[in-house]
Structure formats: C-alpha cells, structure tokens
N, C-alpha and C positions, 0 to 999 in steps of 0.2 A: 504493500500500500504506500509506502513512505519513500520508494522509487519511481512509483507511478506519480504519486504528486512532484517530485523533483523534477521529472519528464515531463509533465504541463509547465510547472514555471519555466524549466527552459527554453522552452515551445514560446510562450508568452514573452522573454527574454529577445530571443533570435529574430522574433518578429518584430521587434524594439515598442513593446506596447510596456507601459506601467500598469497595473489594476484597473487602475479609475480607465483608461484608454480603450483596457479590453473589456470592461464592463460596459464602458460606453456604445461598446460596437454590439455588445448585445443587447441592449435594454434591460439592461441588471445594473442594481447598485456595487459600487467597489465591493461592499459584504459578500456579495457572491462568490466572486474572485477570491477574494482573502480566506472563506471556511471550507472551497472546496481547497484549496493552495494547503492548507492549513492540517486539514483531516479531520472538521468539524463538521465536514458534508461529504456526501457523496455524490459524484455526477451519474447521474442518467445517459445510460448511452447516445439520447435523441442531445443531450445537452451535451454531453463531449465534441460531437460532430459540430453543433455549431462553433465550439469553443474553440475547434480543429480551424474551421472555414475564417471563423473571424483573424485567426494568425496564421492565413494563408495555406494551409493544408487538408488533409480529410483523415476522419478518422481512422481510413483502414491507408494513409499511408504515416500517421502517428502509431498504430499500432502495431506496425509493420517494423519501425526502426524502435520502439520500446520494446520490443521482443529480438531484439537484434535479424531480423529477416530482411 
C-alpha cells in the first residue's frame, strides 16, 4: 500500500502538479489529494484512472510500470 501511494505522488510529481493543481484538474479539494497520498483513503479504480488522465497517463499504463511490466 505505502508503494502504491509513493507511485501516485511520483506520478503527480513528474507531471509537475502540486495537490491543490491536481485537485484542481479534478474537481476535488487538495483533501482529496492529501488522504489518498497519505493512506487515509482509498482510491477507486474509476478515480485512479482519472487521477492517471489528469497527470497525463492511464491507469493501465501506471499500473503497468508500478508493477514493473
């Protein structure tokens, strides 16, 4: 769990977004960002995907290089 979160903040990193930036691109406040970042949330597969689209990739090519494939 604590790799996979590491893996989104990167994701979010590489795509040069802050929280508040990638919250903004989704219509979610920074909190979003921060508790699933954090492990106080869980994402939904339908909400990884956009989470994926908003920093420019898809979920099956994040899950692709998080699983080293």
């Amino acid at each position: 769990e604590e790799s996979l979160r590491n893996a989104l903040k990167l994701m979010r990193k590489n795509a040069t977004l802050n929280q508040s930036e990638l919250a903004q691109k989704l219509n979610k406040p920074q909190s979003f960002v921060s508790k699933y970042e954090s492990g106080e949330r869980q994402l939904r597969i339908l909400e990884l995907e956009q989470v994926c689209i908003a920093c420019g990739t898809t979920a099956h090519e994040f899950l692709k290089v998080f699983s080293g494939h």
